[in-house]
GUMARGU-869023 format. One line per 10 residues: number of its first residue (from 0); their letters; for each residue x, y, z of N, C-alpha, C. Coordinates in steps of 0.001 Angstrom, whole numbers, plus 500000, padded with zeros to 6 digits. Atoms other than C-alpha are relative to their C-alpha. Example, Ala and Ser with C-alpha at 12.3 -4.5 7.8 and 13.67 -1.06 7.14 Angstrom:
<sites>
0	AS	500890:498810:500000:512300:495500:507800:500900:501200:500000; 499180:498810:499940:513670:498940:507140:499230:501090:500730
</sites>
This chain:
<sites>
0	XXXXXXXXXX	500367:499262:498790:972409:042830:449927:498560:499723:500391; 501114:500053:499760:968826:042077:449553:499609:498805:500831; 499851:501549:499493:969238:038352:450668:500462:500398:501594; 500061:499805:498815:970444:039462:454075:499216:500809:500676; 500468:498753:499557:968896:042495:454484:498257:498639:500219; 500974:500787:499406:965343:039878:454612:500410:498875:500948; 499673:500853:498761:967261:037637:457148:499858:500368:500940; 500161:499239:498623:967584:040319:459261:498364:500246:500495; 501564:500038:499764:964003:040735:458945:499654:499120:500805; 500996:501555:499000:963020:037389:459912:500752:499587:501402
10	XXXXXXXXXX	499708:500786:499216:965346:037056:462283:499019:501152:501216; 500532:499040:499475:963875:040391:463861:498252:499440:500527; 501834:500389:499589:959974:039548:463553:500371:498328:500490; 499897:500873:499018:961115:036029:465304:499750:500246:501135; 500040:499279:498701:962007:037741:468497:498834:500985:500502; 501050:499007:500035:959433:040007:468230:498800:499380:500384; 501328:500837:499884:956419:037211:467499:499882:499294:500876; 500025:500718:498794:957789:034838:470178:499407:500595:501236; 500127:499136:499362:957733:037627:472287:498644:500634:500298; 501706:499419:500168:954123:038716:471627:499115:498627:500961
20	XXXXXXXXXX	500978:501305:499551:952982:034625:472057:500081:500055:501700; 500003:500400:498452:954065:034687:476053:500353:501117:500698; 500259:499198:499300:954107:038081:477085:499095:500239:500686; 500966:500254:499478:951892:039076:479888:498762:500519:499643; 500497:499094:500537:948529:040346:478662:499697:499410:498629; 499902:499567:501642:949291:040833:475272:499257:498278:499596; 499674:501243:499874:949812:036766:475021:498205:498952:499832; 501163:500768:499571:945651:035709:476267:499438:500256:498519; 500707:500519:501022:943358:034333:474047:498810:500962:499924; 500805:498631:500515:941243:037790:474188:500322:500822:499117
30	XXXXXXXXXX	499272:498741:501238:943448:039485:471837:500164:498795:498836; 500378:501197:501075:942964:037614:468080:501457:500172:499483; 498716:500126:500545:945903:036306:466605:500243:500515:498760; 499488:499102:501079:946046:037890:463488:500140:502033:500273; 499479:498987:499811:946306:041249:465455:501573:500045:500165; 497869:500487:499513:949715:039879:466893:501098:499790:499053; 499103:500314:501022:950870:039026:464037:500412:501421:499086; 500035:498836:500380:950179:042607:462410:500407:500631:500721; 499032:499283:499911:951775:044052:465024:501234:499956:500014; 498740:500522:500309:954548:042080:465157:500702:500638:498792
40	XXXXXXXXXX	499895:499561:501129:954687:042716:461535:500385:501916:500280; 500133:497951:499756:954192:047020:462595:501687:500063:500253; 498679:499863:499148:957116:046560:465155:501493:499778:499273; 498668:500468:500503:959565:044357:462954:500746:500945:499198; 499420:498951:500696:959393:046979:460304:500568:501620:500492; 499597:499032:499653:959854:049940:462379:501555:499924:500918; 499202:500287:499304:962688:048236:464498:501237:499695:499265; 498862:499857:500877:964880:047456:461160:500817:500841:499710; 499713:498663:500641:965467:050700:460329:501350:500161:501065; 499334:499649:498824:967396:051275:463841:501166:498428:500655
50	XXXXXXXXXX	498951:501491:500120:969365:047387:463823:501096:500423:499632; 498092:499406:500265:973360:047793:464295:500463:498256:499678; 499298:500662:501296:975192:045511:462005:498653:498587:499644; 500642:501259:500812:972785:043402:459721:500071:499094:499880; 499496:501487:500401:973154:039956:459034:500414:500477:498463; 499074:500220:501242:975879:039310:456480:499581:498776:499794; 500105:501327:500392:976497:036403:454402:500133:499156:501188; 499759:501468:499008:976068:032828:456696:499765:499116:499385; 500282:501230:500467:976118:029526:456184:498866:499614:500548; 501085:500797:499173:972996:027478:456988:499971:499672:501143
60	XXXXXXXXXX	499898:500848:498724:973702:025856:459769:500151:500998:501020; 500016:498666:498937:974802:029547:461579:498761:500411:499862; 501596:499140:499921:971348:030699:460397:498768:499256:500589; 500868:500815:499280:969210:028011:461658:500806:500297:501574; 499984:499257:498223:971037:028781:465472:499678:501146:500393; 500031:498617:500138:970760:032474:464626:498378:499704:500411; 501589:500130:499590:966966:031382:464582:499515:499912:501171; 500126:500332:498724:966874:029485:467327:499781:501067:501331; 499593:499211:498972:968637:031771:469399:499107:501431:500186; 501417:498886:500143:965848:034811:468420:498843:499242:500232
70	XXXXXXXXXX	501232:500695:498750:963066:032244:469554:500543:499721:501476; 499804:499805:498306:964679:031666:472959:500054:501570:501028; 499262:498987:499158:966030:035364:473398:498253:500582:500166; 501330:499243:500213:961880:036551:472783:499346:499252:500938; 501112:501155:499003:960407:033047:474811:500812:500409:501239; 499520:499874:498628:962791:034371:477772:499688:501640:500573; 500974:498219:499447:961645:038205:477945:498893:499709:500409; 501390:499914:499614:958106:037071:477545:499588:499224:501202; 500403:500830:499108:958256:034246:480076:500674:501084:501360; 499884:499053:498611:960244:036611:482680:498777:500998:500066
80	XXXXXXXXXX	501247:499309:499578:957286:038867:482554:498512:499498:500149; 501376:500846:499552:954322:036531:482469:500254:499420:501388; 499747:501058:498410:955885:034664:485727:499456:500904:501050; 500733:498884:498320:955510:037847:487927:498560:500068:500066; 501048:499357:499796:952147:038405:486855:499322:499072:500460; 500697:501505:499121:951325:034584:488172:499645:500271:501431; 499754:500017:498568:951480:036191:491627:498657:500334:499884; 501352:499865:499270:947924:037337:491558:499129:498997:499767; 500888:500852:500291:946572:034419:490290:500392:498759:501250; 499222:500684:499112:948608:032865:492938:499345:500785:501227
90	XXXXXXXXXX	500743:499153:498428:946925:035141:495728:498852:499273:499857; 501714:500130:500066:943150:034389:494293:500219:499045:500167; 500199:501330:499922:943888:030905:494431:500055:499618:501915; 499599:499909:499109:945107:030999:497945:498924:500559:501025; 501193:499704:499642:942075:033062:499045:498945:499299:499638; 501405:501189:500152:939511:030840:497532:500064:498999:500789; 499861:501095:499223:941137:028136:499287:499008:500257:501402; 500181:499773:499003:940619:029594:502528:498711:500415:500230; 500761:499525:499832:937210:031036:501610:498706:498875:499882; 500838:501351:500713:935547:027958:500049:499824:500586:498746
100	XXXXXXXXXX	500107:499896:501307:935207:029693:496603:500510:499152:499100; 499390:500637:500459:937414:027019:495405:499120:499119:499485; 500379:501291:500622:934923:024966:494421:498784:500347:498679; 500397:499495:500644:933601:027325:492002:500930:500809:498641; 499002:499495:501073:935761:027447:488868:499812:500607:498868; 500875:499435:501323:935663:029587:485998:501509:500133:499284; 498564:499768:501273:938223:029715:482808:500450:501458:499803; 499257:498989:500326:940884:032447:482342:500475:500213:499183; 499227:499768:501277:941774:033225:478674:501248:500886:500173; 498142:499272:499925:944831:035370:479812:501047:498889:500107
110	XXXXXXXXXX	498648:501248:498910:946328:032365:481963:499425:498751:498789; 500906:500982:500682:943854:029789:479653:500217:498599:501233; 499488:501197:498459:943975:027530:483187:498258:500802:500514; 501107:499459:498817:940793:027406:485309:500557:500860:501198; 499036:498976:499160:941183:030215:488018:498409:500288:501075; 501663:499357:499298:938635:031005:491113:499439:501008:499684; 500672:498910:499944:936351:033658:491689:501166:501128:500281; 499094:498536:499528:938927:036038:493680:500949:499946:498960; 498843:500137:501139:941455:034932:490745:499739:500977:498952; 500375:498910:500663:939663:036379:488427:499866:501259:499983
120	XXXXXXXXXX	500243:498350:499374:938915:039562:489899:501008:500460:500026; 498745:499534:499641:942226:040380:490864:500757:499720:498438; 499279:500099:501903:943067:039435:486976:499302:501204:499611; 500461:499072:500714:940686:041846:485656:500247:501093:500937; 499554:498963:499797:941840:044121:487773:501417:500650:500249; 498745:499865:499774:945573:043883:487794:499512:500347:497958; 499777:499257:501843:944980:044081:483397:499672:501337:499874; 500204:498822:500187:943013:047254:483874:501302:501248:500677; 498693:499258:499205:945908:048771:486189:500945:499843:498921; 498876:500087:500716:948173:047481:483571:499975:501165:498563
130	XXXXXXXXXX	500016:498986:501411:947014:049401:480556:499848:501165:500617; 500468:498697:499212:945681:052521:483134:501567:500261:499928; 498705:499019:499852:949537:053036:483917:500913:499827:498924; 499248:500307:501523:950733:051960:480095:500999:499442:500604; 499206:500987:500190:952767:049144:481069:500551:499480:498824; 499702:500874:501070:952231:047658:477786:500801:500865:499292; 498933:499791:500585:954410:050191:476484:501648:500043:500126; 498721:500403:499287:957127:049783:478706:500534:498171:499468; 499871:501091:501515:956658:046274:477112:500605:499841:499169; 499134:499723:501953:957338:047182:473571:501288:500455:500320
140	XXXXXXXXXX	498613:499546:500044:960081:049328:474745:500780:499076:500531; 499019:500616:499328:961742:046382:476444:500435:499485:499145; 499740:500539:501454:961578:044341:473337:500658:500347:498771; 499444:498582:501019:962613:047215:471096:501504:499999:500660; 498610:499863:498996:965800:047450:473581:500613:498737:500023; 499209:501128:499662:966580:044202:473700:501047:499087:499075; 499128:500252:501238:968304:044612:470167:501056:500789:500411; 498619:499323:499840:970614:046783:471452:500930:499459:501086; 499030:500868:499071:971809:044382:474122:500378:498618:499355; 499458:502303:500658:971676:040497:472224:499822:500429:498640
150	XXXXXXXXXX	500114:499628:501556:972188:041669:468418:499834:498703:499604; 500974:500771:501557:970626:039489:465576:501353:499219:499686; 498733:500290:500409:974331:038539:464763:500537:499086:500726; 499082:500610:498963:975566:037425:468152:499229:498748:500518; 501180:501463:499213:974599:034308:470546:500426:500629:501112; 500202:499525:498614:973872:034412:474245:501128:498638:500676; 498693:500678:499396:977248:032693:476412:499149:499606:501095; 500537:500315:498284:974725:033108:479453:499419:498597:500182; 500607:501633:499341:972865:029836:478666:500551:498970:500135; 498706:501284:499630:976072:027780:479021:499852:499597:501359
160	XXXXXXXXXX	499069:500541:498588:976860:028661:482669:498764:500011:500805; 500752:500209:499058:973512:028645:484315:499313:501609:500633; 500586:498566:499444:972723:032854:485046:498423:499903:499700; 501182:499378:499850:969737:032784:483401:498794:499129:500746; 500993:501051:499003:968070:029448:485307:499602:500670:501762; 499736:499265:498880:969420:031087:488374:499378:501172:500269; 500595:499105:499446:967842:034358:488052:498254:499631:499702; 501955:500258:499824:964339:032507:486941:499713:499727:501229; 500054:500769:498388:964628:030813:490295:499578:501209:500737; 500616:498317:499255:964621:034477:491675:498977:500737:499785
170	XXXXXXXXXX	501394:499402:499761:961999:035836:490222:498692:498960:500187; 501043:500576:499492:959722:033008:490950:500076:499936:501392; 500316:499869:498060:960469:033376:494883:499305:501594:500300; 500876:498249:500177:959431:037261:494169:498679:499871:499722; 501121:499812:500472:956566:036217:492596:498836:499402:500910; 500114:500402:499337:955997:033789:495384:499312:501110:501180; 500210:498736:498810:956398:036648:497907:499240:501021:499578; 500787:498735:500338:954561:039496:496384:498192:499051:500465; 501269:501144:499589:951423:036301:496169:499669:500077:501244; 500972:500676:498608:951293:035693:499636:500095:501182:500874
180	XXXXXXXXXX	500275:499355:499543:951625:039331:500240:498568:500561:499815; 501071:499699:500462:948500:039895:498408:498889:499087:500916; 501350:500658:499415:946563:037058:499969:500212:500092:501778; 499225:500202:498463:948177:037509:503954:498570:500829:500453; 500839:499314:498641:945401:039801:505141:498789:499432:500314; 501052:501202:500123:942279:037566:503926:500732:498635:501004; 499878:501380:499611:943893:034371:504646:500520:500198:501303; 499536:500151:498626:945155:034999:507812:498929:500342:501318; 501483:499787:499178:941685:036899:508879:499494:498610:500392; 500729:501104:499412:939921:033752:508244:500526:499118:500655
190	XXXXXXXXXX	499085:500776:499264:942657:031324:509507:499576:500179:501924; 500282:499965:498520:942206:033186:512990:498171:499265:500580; 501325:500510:500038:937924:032852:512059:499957:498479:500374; 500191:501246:499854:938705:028985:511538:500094:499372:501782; 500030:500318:498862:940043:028889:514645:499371:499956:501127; 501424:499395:499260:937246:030604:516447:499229:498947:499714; 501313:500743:499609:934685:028311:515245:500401:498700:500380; 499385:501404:499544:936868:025238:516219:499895:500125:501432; 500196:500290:498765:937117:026152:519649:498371:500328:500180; 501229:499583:500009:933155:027427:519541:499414:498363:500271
200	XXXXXXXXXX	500623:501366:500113:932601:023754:518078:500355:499287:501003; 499746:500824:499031:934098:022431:520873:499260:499965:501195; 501303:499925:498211:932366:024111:524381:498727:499936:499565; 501811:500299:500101:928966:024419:522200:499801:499103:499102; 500164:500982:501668:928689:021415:519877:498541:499811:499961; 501306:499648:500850:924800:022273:519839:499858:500919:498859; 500246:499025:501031:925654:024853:517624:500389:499126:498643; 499512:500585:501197:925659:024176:514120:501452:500747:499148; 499264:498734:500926:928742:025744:512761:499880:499621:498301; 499949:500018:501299:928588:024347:509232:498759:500456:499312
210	XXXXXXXXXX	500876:498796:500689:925923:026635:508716:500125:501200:500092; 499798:498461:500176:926935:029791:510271:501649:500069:499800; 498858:499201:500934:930345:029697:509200:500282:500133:498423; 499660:499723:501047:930511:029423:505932:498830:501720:499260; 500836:499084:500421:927633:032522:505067:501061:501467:501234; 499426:498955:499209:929885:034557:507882:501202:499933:499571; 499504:499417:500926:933292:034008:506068:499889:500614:498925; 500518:499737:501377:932002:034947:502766:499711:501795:500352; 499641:498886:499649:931073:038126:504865:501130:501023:500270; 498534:499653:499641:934068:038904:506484:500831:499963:498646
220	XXXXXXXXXX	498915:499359:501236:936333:038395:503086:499099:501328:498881; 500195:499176:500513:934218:040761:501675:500099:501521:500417; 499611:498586:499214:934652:043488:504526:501397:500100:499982; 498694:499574:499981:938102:042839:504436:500819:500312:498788; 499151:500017:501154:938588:042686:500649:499498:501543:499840; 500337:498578:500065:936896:046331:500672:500964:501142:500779; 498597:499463:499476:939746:047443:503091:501053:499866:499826; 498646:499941:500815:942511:046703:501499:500228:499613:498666; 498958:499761:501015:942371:047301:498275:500375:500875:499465; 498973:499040:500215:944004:050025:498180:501389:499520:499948
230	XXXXXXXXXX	498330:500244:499386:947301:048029:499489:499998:498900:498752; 500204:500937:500843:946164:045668:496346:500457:500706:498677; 499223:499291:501334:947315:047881:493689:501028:501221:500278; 498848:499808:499729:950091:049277:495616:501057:499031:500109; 498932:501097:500679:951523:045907:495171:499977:499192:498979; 500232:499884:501238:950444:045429:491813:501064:501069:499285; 498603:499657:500700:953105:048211:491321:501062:500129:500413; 498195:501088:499366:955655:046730:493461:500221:498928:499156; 499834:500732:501335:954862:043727:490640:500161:500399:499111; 499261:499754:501328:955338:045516:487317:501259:500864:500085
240	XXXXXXXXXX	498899:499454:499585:958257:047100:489157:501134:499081:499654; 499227:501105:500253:959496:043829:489534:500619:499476:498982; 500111:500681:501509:958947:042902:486149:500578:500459:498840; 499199:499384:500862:960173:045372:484193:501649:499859:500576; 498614:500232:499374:963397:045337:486540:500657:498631:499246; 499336:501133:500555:963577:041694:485732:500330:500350:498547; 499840:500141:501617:963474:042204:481700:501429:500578:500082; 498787:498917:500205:966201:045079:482226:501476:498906:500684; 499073:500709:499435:968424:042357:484647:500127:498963:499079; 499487:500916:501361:967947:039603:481876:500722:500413:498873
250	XXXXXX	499281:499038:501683:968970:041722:478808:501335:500113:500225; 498729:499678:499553:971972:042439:480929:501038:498559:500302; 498575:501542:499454:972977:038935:481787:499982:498956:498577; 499133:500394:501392:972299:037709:478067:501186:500978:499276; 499362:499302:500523:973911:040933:476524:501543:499902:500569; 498441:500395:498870:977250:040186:479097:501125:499210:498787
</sites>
């Protein structure tokens, strides 16, 4: 009994650790890896206790897929929830464009990808929103739950026929759309601005515009990023809405 009873273990803290490496958050290179591993470790042991039917005797060859299949079922929770949270890094990028900040890059240990100025910002402030409304435990609990839909025992049928490619596809057009709801009020301000100093440059081409526009967008996205962000972390939780939804719609279309 003891010989399975540590299979189940490992197959448990698999799903669990995968799950930790590419979740959103949790995942960046600000949090030290031997915490992850200790909690992993916390979680695996508290999550045994509550595991419906154990691993029995197997042959090798079932226990190496058994493996497998607990690194994919943990790399597909964590990657459905890191994707949504791409949307704000997907806004800041989109606004720098349009602002010229783009040419001022700075490294993101969450994403570990260079990320602009507005990228950043909107990172450190979508993480603080995230722990402010305890996301990250909605997190754990998804992970924790997601033994009671794809047991340790069973395999997933869904990655035969194509559901779960199909619903990544979906939440990356969500994540798409939430993005360019975040960046639509900037980028479209200045867009109209560009246009302004194009026709400007045209009837007065004594003026210099490549001096007063760029010090007068830089203004403007800052009057406008002060007015809406309020509507910036009202769709910040239209995104972990999303996100958790998604985990709960995956669980359901492996567990099927």
């Amino acid at each position: 009994m003891a010989d399975f009873h540590w299979w189940t273990l490992f197959l448990i803290f698999v799903r669990i650790t995968t799950f930790m490496l590419t979740a959103p958050v949790i995942s960046g290179r600000q949090i030290p890896a031997p915490f992850k591993i200790g909690f992993s470790v916390m979680l695996t042991a508290l999550c045994a206790s509550v595991v419906k039917d154990p691993i029995q005797s197997v042959s090798n060859g079932t226990l190496v897929l058994l493996i497998l299949k607990e690194f994919f079922v943990g790399l597909v929770l964590g990657m459905m929830a890191n994707v949504m949270l791409h949307a704000v890094q997907f806004a800041g990028t989109l606004i720098d464009l349009e602002t010229g900040f783009s040419m001022a890059n700075l490294f993101d240990p969450t994403f570990e990808t260079n990320m602009q100025l507005t990228g950043q910002l909107k990172n450190m402030l979508a993480i603080l929103f995230f722990f402010a409304t305890d996301a990250h435990h909605l997190l754990i609990q998804g992970i924790l739950a997601s033994f009671d839909w794809v047991s340790v025992h069973s395999f997933v049928p869904a990655w035969m026929d194509g559901r779960i490619s199909t619903f990544f596809l979906v939440c990356i057009r969500q994540m798409f759309m939430v993005g360019f709801m975040m960046a639509a009020p900037i980028v479209g301000t200045l867009f109209i601005v560009d246009i302004s100093f194009g026709i400007i440059a045209r009837t007065v081409p004594q003026m210099n515009i490549f001096a007063v526009a760029p010090p007068l967008k830089i203004l403007l996205y800052f009057l406008i990023y002060i007015f809406i962000l309020p509507s910036f972390f009202y769709l910040l939780k239209v995104l972990f809405e999303n996100m958790f939804d998604s985990m709960d719609t995956i669980l359901k279309i492996m567990g099927a």
